[in-house]
N, C-alpha and C positions, 0 to 999 in steps of 0.2 A: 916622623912621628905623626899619629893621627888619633883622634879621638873617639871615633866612634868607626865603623864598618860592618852592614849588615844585608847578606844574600838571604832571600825568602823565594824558596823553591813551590809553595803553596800557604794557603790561609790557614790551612789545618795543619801546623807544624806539630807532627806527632814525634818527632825527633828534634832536641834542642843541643845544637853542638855549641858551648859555652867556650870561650878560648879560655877565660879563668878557668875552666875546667881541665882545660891541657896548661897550665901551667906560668898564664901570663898572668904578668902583674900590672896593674892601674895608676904607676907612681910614677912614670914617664923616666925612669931611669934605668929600671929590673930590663935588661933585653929580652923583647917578648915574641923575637922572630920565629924560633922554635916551635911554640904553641901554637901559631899563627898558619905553620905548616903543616902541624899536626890536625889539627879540627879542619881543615880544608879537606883533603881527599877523604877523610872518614869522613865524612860528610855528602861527596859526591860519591862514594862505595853504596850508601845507602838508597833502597830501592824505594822508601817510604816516600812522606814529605818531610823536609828537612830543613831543619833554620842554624845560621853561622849567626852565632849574637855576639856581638863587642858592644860589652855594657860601656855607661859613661865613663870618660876618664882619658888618662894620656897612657898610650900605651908607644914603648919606644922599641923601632924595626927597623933592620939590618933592609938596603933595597931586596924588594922580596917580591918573588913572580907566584901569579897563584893561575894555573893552569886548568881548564878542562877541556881534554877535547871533542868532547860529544855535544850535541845537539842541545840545548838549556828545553827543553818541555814540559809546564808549568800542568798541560792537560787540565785546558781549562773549560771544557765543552761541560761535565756535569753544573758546573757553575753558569753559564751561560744560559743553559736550559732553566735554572732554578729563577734567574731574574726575569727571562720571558715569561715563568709560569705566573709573576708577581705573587709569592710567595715569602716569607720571609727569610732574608739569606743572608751570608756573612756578607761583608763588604768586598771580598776578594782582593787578592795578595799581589802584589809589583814582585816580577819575578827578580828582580836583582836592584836593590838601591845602596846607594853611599849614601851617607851622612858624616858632614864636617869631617872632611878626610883631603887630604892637601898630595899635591903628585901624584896622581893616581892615571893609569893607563890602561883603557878596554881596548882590546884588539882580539879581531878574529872571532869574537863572542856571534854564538846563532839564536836566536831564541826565538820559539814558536808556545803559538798556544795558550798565550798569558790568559790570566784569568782578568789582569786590569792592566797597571801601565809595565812594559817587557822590561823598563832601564832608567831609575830615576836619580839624577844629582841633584842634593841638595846640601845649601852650607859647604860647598866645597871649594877649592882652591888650586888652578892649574889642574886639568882635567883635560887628556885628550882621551875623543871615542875613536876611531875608526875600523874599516873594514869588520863594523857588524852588518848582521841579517837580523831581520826583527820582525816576523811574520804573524800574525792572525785571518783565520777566515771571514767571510764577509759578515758570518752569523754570530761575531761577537761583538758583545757589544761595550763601549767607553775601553779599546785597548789600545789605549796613547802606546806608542812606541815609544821617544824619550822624551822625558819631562826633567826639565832645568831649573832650577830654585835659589834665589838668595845665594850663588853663585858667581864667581869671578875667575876669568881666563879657561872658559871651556872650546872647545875646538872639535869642531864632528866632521869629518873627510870620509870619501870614497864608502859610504853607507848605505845601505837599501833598505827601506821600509813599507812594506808591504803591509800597513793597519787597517782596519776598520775608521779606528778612529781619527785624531791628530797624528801626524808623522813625529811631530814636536810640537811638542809645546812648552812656551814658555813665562815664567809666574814670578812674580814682583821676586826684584832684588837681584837680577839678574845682568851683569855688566859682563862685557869684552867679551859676548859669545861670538864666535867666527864657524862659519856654515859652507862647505862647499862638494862639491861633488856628488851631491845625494842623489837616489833615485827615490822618490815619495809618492806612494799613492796605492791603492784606488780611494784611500779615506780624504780628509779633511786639510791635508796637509801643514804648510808651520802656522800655530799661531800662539800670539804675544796674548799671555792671560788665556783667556775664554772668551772672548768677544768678539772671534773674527775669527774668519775661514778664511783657507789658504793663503793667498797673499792680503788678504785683505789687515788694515791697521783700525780697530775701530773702539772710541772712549763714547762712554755716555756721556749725554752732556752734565753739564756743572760738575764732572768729576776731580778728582785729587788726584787720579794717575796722571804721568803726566810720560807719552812714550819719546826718545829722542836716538839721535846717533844711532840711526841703525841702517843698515846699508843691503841692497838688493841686488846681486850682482848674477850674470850669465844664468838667466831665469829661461828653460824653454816648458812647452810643451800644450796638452789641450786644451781648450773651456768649455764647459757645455751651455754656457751662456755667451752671448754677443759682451758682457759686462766684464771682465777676467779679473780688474784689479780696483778697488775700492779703496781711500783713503777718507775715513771719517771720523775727525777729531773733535776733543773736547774744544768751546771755545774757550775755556776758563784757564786752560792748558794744553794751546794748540800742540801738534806733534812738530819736532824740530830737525833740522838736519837728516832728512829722509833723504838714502841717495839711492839713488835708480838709474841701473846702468845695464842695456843690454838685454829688455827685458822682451821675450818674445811666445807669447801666446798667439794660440790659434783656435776660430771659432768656427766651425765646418768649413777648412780648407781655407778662411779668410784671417786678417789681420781683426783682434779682438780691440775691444776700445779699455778705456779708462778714465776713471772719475775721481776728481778733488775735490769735498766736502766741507765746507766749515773753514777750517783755520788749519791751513799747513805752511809751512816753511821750507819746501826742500832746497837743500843748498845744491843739489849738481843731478840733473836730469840728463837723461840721454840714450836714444832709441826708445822713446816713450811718449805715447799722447795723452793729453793729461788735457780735458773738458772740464773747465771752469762754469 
């Protein structure tokens, strides 16, 4: 049973595939798999842009696969153009997001060309990604690949993202996310909130957030600076149990350095230099 689930193929959804429209019901007991099956491929049959909407409510399904196997292309270059002309323009659409939806499995998903974030969970529950592509060219711009929300037990394996933007990013409320195997880049790679690039962890000061339990593990690859990894915490709520393990950047062919800021606590370091 899940409450809400909503795929945005574009901003300009000129086709609205309502599942109460194929037949489902809001009362968390009418079986609404049917419908569920039905607004999906009519849905991807359509050459337009196209929105799958699950208004609010409990809607009750049978385990149910929702397939596409073509390419997710959101064609978001006229949009892109429109923001560099700074002109005034929609906000541009996330080409695929859950909301408040529990069990939910991405696999095999491709998606190129978003006009903003390619994949967003939010209010979710038990959530595995893996084996997505999630592609944008250099010339777009703000296209997070996955963005994580108020969120609990999410898990992203063997994934590639190739953004502009963040690879991931991730935004208050966000517990028990598990990260491994990715390929990320040429953009900005993972960050907690908006305050930090790549691996960097960073609160302003006298903040309320307060970042903890989060774990760094079998990190390789370039820097383009001598500096690779930054840890800059609030004092008011230093960051806690940071653990870093195995972390190996490189800075033209050299070992890259690392810096601890302010007030950190990591509980278990190792293969890391860390200049106090």
């Amino acid at each position: 049973m899940f409450s809400s689930f909503l795929l945005m193929k574009s901003s300009t959804a000129a086709n609205n595939y309502n599942v109460v429209s194929f037949g489902a019901k809001p009362d968390g007991r009418t079986d609404s798999t049917k419908a569920f099956l039905g607004a999906w491929p009519a849905a991807c049959r359509s050459a337009a842009a196209v929105t799958v909407t699950v208004p609010r409510g409990s809607f009750l399904l049978k385990p149910v696969e929702f397939r596409q196997d073509r390419t997710l292309d959101a064609r978001g270059a006229s949009f892109w153009s429109c923001r560099k002309s700074g002109k005034s323009c929609p906000v541009g659409a996330r080409s695929m997001t859950f909301n408040w939806a529990n069990d939910v499995v991405v696999t095999g998903l491709t998606s190129i060309n978003s006009q903003a974030t390619h994949l967003v969970i939010n209010s979710c529950n038990n959530v595995i990604v893996r084996k997505v592509k999630l592609v944008a060219p250099d010339q777009s711009p703000n296209t997070d690949g996955l963005h994580v929300q108020g969120s609990a037990g999410v898990t992203v394996t063997d994934s590639t993202f190739q953004t502009k933007d963040d690879c991931i990013s991730i935004g208050p409320g966000t517990r028990n996310l598990y990260m491994s195997k990715l390929n990320c880049g040429p953009g900005h790679g993972i960050r907690i909130r908006s305050l930090s690039i790549r691996i960097t962890v960073r609160l302003i000061k006298d903040s309320g957030v307060k970042i903890s339990q989060v774990v760094y593990r079998n990190i390789q690859g370039t820097w383009r600076t001598q500096q690779a990894l930054t840890f800059d915490c609030s004092r008011s709520n230093p960051c806690q149990a940071i653990r870093l393990h195995d972390i190996k950047l490189t800075f033209n062919g050299r070992s890259a350095t690392s810096t601890c800021l302010d007030d950190i606590t990591p509980s278990w370091t190792q293969s890391i230099i860390c200049v106090l």
